[in-house]
C-alpha positions in Angstrom: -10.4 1.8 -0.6 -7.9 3.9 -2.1 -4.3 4.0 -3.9 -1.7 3.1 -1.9 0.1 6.4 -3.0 -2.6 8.1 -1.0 -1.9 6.4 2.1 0.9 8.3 4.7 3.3 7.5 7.0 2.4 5.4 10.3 -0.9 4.3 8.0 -1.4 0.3 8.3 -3.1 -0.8 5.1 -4.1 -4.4 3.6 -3.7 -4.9 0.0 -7.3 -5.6 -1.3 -5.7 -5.3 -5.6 -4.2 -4.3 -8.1 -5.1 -2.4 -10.8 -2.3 -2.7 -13.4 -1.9 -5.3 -15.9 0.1 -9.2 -15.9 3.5 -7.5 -15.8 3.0 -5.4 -12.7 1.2 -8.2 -10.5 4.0 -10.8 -11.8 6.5 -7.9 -10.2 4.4 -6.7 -7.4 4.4 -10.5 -6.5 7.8 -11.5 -6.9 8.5 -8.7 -3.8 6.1 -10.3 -1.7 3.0 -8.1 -2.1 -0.5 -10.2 -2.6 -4.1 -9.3 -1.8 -4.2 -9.6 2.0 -0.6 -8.9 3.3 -0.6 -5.5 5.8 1.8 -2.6 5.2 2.9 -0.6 7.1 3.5 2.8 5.3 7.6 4.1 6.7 7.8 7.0 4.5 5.1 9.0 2.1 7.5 11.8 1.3 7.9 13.4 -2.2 10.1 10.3 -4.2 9.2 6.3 -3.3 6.8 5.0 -0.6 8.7 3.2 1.8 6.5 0.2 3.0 7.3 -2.2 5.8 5.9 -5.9 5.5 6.5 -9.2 7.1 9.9 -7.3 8.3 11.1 -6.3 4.8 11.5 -2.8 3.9 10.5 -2.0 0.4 10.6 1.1 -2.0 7.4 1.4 -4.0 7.8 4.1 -7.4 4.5 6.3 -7.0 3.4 4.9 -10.2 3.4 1.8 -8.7 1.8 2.7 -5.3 -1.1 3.6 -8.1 -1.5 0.7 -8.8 -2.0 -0.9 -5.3 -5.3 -0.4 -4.0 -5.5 -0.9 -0.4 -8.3 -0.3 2.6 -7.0 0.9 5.9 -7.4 -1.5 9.2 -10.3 0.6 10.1 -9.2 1.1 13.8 -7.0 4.2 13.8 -8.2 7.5 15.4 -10.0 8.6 11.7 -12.4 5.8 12.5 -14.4 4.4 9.1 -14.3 7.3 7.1 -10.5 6.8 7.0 -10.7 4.5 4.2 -12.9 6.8 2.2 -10.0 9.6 1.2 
């Protein structure tokens, strides 16, 4: 598991938590991001993440991306000890 702001472009993740308080989940939520959903990680480049899911694009702050804590599907070519950066 790590932050989300770790993860790079063309990683699928799955939101396993968050780590910030009430006023972060209430706003992570309200974008459609709960414990579960896959992401699909668009852009990792200096500025926002740029995350894919259920067809929306969204821009994710790196302070943010902190604060989503995510495990990788565990399938790509890095095999298990992808999940482990």
């Amino acid at each position: 598991m790590c932050p989300l702001s770790q993860c790079k472009s063309g990683d699928t993740v799955y939101i396993k938590g968050f780590t910030g308080g009430s006023q972060l989940r209430s706003k992570l939520h309200s974008m459609g991001l709960m414990p579960g959903e896959a992401l699909e990680v668009i852009s990792s480049n200096c500025g926002p993440l740029v995350v894919q899911t259920k067809g929306v694009k969204l821009a994710i702050g790196c302070g943010m991306a902190e604060s989503i804590m995510v495990s990788c599907h565990c399938s790509c070519d890095r095999g298990a000890d992808c999940c482990q950066r």
